[in-house]
Legacy VTK file of the C-alpha trace (Angstrom):
# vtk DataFile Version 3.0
C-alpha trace
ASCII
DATASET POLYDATA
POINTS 181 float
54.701 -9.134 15.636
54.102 -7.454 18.990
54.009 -10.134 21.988
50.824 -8.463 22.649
49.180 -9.183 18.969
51.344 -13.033 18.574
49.074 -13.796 22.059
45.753 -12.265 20.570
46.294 -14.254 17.082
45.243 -17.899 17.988
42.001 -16.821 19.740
41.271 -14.297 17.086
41.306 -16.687 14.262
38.875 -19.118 15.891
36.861 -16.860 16.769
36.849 -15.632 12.838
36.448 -19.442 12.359
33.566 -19.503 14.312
32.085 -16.548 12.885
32.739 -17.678 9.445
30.682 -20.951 10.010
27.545 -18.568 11.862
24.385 -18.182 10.208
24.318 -14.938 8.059
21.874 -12.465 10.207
19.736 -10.327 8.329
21.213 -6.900 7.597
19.901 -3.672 9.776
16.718 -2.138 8.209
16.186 -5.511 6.175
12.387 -4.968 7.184
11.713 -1.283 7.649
11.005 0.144 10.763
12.488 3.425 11.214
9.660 6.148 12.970
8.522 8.025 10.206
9.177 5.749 7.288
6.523 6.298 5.102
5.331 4.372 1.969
2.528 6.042 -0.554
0.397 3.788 -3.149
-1.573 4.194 -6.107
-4.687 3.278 -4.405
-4.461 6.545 -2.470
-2.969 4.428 0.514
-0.067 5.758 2.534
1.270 3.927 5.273
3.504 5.534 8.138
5.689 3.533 10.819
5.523 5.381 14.256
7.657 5.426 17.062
7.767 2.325 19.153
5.004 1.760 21.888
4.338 -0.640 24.280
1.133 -2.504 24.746
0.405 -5.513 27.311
4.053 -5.730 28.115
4.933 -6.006 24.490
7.407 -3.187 22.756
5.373 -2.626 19.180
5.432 -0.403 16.461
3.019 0.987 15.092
1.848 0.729 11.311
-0.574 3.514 10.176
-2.960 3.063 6.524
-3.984 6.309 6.246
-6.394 6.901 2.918
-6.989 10.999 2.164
-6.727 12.082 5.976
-8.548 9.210 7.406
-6.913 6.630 9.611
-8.579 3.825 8.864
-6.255 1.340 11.232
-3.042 0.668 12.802
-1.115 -2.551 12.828
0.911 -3.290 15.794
4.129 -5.165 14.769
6.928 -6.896 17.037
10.206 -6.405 15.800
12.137 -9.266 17.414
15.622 -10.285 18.491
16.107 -12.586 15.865
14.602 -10.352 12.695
11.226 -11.937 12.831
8.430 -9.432 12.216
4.977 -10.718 14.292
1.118 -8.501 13.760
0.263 -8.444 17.552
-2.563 -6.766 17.156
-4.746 -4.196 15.389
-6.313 -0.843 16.172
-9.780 0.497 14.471
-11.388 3.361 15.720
-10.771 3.170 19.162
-10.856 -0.357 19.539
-7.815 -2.452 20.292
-7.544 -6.041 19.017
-4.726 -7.850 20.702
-4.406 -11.062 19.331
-3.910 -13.963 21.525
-1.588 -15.517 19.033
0.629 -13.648 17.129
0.976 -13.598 13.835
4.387 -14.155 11.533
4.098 -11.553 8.859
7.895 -11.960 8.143
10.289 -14.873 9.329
14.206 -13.875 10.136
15.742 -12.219 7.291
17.169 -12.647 4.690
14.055 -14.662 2.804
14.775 -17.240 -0.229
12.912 -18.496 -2.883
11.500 -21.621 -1.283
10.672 -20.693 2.091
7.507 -20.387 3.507
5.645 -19.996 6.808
2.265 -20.434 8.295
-0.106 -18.150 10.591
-3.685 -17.334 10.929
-5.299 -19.513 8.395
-2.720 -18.451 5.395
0.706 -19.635 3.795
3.119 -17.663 2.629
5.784 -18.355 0.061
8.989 -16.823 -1.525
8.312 -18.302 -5.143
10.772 -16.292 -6.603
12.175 -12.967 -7.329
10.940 -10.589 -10.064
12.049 -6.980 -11.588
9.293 -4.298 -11.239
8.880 -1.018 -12.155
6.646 1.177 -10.118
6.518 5.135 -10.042
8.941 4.911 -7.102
11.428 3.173 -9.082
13.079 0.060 -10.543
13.687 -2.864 -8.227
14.169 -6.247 -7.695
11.858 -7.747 -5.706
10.923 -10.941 -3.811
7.343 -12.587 -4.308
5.848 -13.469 -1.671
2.773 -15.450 -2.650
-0.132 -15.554 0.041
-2.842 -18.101 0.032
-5.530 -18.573 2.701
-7.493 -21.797 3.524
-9.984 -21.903 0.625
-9.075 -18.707 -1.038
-7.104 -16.859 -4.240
-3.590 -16.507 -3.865
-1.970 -12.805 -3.505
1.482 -11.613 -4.282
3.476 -9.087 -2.125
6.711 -8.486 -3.796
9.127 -7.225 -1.012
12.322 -5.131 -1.530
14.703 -5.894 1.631
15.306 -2.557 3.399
12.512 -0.901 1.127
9.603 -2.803 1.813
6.446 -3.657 -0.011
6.444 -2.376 -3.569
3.662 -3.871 -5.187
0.499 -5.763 -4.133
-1.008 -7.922 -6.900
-4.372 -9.602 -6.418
-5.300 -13.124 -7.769
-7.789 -11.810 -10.158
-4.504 -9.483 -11.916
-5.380 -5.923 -10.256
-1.424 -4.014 -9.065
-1.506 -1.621 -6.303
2.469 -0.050 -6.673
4.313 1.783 -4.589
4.367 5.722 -5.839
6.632 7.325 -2.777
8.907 6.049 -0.053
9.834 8.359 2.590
LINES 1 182
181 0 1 2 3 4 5 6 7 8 9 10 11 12 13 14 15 16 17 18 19 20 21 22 23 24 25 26 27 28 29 30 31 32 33 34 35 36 37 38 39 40 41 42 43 44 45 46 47 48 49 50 51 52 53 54 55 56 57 58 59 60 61 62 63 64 65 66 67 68 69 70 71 72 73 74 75 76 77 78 79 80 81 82 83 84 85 86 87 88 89 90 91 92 93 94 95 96 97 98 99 100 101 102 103 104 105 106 107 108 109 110 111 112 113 114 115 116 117 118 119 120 121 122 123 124 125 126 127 128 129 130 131 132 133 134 135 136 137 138 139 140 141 142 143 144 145 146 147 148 149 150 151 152 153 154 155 156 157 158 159 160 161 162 163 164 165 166 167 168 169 170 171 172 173 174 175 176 177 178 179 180
């Protein structure tokens, strides 16, 4: 071995060591949020990232739900460091809501069945993972169960570096995705 490479090999290997013992980080795109990534439902909703703004100091991106041509609203979302996803705020019409707390709408990546969080009034739990079949495809996804303070529980079930493909309401009723762009 080179003297070069024989000097290099101790502090490589702890490193590697050290690496090895490191939390796994959530892979790149493990919660969507490419400019342009678009998502289309069967209840006529499509939703459209945009490029990254700032607002208040705070780098956001945008999250369009567009029904026919209409915008009805925008959520701002905080992409951060350490693969948290936070709602900052919301935009209807022309009126900006900038919440004074934000809310988690996804801890660090990846999620397991088990975890849950807390924010605005609501808990949300990974109960499990489930195949589905939408019109967009076959996947495997993750339910995320939703419950707010007195109400019916909602599943989300999440494909990591796809994104929501189905919504499923406590009553039964499936909004799936159709498109992905």
């Amino acid at each position: 071995m080179p003297p070069v490479l024989t000097r290099l090999a101790a502090p490589l290997a702890l490193l590697c060591a050290l690496l090895g013992t490191a939390p796994a980080a959530a892979p790149a795109g493990y919660y969507p949020q490419a400019a342009g990534t678009a998502w289309t439902y069967s209840n006529g909703e499509r939703q459209v990232l945009g490029a990254p703004v700032t607002y208040r100091g705070v780098r956001v991106v945008p999250l369009s739900h567009v029904l026919g041509r209409v915008l009805v609203s925008q959520d701002l979302l905080e992409y951060r460091a350490d693969g948290s996803v936070w709602l900052r705020g919301l935009h209807t019409g022309r009126e900006l809501r900038w919440y004074a707390a934000p809310v988690l709408v996804y801890p660090a990546g990846p999620l397991q069945p088990g975890q849950s969080w807390r924010g605005a009034g609501r808990t949300t739990q990974v109960t499990g993972v489930q195949g589905v079949t939408t019109p967009a495809g076959t996947f495997n996804a993750l339910v995320l169960r939703t419950q707010a303070v007195g109400g019916a529980p909602q599943d989300t079930l999440f494909v990591p570096g796809v994104g929501v493909v189905r919504y499923r309401t406590a009553d039964g009723r499936t909004t799936d995705l159709t498109a992905r762009k």
